[in-house]
C-alpha positions in Angstrom: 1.7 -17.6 18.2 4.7 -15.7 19.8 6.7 -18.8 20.0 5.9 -19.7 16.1 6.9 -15.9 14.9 10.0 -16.4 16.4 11.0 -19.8 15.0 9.9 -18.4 11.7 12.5 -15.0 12.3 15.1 -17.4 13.4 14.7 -19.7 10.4 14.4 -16.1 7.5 17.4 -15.1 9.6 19.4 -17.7 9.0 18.7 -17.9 5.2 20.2 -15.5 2.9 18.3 -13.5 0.9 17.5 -15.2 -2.6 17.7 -14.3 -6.1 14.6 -15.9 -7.1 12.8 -14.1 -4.7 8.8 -13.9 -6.0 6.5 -10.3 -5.3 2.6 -11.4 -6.0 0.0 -9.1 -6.7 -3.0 -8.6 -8.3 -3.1 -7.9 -12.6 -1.9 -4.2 -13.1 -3.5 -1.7 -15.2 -6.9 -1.4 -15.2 -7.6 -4.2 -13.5 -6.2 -3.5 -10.1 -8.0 -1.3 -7.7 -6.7 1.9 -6.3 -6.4 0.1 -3.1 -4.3 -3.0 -3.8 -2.2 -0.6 -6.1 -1.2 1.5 -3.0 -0.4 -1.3 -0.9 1.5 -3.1 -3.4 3.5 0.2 -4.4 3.7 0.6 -0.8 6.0 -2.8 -0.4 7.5 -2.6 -3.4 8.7 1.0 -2.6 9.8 -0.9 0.9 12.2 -3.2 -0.7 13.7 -0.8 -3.4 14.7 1.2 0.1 15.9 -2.0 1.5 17.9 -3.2 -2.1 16.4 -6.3 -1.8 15.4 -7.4 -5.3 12.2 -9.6 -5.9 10.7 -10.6 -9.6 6.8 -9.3 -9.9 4.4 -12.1 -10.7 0.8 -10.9 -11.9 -2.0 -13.4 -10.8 -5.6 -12.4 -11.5 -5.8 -14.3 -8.1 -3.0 -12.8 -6.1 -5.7 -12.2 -3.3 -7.0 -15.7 -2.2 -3.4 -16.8 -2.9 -2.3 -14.9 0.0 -1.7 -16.7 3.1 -3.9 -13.4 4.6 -6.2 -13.1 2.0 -4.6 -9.4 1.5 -2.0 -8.0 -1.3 0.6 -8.0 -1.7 2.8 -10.8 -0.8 6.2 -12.5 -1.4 7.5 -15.8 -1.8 11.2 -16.2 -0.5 12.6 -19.2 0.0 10.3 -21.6 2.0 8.4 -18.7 3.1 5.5 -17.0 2.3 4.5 -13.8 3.9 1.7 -11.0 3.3 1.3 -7.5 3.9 3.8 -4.8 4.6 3.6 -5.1 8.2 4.6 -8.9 8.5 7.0 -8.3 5.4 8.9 -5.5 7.3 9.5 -7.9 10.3 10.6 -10.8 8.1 13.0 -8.5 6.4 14.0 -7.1 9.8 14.9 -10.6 11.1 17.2 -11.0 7.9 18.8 -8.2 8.8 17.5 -5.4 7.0 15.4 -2.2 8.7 15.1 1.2 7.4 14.2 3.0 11.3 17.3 1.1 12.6 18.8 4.6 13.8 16.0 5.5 15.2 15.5 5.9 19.2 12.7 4.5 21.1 10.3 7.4 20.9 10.8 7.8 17.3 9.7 4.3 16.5 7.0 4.5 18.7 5.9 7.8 16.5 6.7 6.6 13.7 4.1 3.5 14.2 1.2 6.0 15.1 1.7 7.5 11.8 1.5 4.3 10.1 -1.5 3.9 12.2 -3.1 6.6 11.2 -2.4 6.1 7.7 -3.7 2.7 7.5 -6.8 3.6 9.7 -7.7 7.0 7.4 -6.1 6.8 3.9 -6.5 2.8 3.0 -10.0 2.6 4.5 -11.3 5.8 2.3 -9.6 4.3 -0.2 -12.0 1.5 0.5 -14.8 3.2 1.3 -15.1 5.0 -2.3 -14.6 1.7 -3.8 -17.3 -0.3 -2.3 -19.5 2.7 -0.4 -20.0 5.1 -3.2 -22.6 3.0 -5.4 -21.8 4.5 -8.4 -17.9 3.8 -8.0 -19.4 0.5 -7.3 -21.2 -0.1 -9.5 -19.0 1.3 -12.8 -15.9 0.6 -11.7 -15.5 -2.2 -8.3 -17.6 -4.6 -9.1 -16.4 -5.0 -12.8 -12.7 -4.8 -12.2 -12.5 -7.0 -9.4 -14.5 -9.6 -11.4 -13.2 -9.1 -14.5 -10.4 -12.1 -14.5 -13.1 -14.7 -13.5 -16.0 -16.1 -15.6 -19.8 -15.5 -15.2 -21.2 -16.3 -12.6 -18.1 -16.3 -10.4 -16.6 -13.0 -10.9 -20.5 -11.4 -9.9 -20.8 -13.7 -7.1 -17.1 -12.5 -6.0 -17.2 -8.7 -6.2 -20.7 -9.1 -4.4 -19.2 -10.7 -1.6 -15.8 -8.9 -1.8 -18.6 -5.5 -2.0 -20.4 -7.3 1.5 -16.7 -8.0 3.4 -15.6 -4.6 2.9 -19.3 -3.2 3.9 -19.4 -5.2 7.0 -16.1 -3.4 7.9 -16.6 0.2 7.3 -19.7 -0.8 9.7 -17.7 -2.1 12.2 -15.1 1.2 12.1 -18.3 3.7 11.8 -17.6 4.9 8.2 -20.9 3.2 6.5 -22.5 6.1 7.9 -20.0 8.7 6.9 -20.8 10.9 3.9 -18.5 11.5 1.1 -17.6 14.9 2.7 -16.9 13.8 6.0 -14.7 11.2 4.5 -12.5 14.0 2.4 -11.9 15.8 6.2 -10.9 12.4 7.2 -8.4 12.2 4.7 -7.4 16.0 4.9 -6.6 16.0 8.7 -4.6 12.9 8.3 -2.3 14.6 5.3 -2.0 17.8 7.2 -0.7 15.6 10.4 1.6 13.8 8.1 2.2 17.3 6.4 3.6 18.4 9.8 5.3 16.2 10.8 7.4 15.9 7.1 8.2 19.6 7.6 10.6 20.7 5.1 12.8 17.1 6.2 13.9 15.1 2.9 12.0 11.9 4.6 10.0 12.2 7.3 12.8 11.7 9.8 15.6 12.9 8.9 17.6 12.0 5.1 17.2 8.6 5.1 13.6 6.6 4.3 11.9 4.6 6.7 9.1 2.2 6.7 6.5 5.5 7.3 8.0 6.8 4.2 7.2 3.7 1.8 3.9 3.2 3.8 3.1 6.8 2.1 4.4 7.1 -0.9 2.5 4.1 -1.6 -0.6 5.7 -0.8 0.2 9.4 -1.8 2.2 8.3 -5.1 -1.2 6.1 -6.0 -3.8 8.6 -5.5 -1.8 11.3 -7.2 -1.5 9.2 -10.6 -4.8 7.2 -10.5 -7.8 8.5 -12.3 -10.3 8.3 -9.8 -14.2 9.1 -9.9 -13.6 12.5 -8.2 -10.7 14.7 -8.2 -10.7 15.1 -4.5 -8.5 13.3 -3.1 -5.9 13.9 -5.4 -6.3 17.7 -4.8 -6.0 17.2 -1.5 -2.5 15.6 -1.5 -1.3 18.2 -4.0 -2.6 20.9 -1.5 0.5 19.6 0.9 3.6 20.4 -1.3 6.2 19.1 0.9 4.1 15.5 0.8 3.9 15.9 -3.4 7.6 16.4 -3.1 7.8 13.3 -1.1 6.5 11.2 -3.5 8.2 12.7 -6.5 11.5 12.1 -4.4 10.8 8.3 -3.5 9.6 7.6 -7.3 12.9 9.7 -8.4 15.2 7.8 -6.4 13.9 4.5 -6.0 12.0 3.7 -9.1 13.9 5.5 -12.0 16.3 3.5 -14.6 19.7 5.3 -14.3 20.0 8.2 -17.2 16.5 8.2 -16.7 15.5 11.6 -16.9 11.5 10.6 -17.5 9.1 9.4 -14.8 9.5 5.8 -14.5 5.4 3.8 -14.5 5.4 2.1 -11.5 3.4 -1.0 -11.0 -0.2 -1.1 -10.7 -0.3 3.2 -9.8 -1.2 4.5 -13.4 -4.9 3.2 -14.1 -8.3 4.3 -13.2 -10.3 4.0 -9.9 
C-alpha cells in the first residue's frame, strides 16, 4: 500500500494541475445531509485556501461513486481521490500545503485537532441523523432516498440507517444520550476555542488544513436548520470560533464587491 501511494504522489506530482478539474458531491439543498454538507464545504473551503480551482458536479449518487464510498471527491486528471484527508496529500504531492511553515510539533498538534474534530463533531453530526428516530425518521431516511425510486431509496436509507448504527456501536455513542452527545460536542469547541485564541486562524495569519477541516463543520452547523437548536448555540457560545467561520466564508467564498454573504454549497438547507 505504501509503495502504491507513492507511485500515485509521484505520478499527481508530475502532472500539473488541470483546468477541468471535477469536485463531486452529493445534490445541494435540501437534499444533502448536514453531514456530507460539512465535509464537502470542508474540501471545498481546502482548495479555495490552496487557489486551486475545480467545477462542482451534483450527482444524486455522488456517494457510491466515490472510490471510498465517502463525499466528497475530485476527479483530476487520471485520478480520482476521496475525502479531505487523501485530497490534502494529493494536493501536497502537487505541490501545494497550507501547514508548510509549520514545525514538527505544530503539525503533529495540528492533526490531534483534526482528530478530535473528526472523532466528536462529524460523528454527532451522524449520530442525530441516524440515532435520534425522530430526525430519522422525518428527515434521514427521506432525504437520503429521495433521488432513488421506491423500493430502492427505502431499502438504501435503511441500510445507510444500519452502517452508520453499527458504527456509533462500535465507537460507544449508541448508548450515548442526546445530552451526553451536546457535552461531547461542547468540550471539543471549547478545546478548539483555546487553542484559536484571539489568532486570525488557528496558527497564526495564514489557514491551514485544521482551519478548513472547521469551518466546514462550524460554518455548516451554524447555517443549517437542524431539528434542535443546540448545536448551533453551542458554536455561537465560542465567539472567536463564529468569527472564524465568518472570516473563512468572507475571504474565501465571497464574489469581489461582494458586500453580502456568499451561499455556499450544500450549507444552507435543513437537517
Amino acid at each position: 500500500m505504501l509503495a502504491a501511494e507513492s507511485l500515485v504522489n509521484q505520478m499527481a506530482a508530475a502532472e500539473p494541475w488541470p483546468e477541468n478539474a471535477a469536485f463531486y458531491q452529493p445534490l445541494r439543498g435540501e437534499q444533502i445531509l448536514v453531514s456530507d454538507a460539512a465535509s464537502c464545504l470542508a474540501v471545498q473551503a481546502f482548495l479555495r485556501m490552496c487557489s486551486l480551482p475545480v467545477y462542482v458536479v451534483y450527482r444524486p449518487n455522488a456517494e457510491q461513486m466515490s472510490p471510498s464510498g465517502k463525499v466528497p471527491f475530485i476527479h483530476v486528471g487520471n485520478h480520482v481521490v476521496s475525502e479531505l484527508g487523501p485530497i490534502v496529500q494529493f494536493v501536497k504531492a502537487k505541490g501545494h500545503c497550507l501547514s508548510s511553515s509549520l514545525d514538527e510539533q505544530q503539525k503533529a498538534e495540528m492533526k490531534a485537532y483534526m482528530e478530535l474534530v473528526n472523532n466528536v463533531l462529524l460523528t454527532a453530526e451522524l449520530y442525530i441523523l441516524w440515532c435520534d428516530d425522530t430526525t430519522c425518521k422525518e428527515i434521514s431516511r427521506p432525504r437520503y432516498g429521495s433521488p432513488y425510486p421506491w423500493p430502492l431509496n427505502r431499502l438504501l436509507a435503511y441500510q445507510k440507517q444500519w452502517e452508520v448504527r453499527r458504527k456509533m456501536k462500535a465507537l460507544s455513542w449508541a448508548s450515548k444520550t442526546p445530552e451526553q452527545v451536546h457535552d461531547e460536542v461542547n468540550q471539543c469547541l471549547r478545546a478548539l476555542s483555546l487553542r484559536l485564541g484571539s489568532q486570525s486562524y488557528f496558527f497564526g495569519r495564514q489557514p491551514t488544513e485544521l482551519d478548513a477541516l472547521v469551518f466546514g463543520h462550524l460554518f455548516t452547523l451554524l447555517t443549517t436548520e437542524l431539528s434542535s437548536d443546540t448545536l448551533p448555540e453551542l458554536v455561537r457560545a465560542y465567539p472567536n470560533l463564529a468569527d472564524l467561520c465568518q472570516r473563512v466564508e468572507r475571504q474565501y467564498f465571497r464574489e469581489p464587491g461582494d458586500e453580502t454573504t456568499v451561499s455556499t454549497e450544500g450549507s444552507t438547507s435543513s437537517a
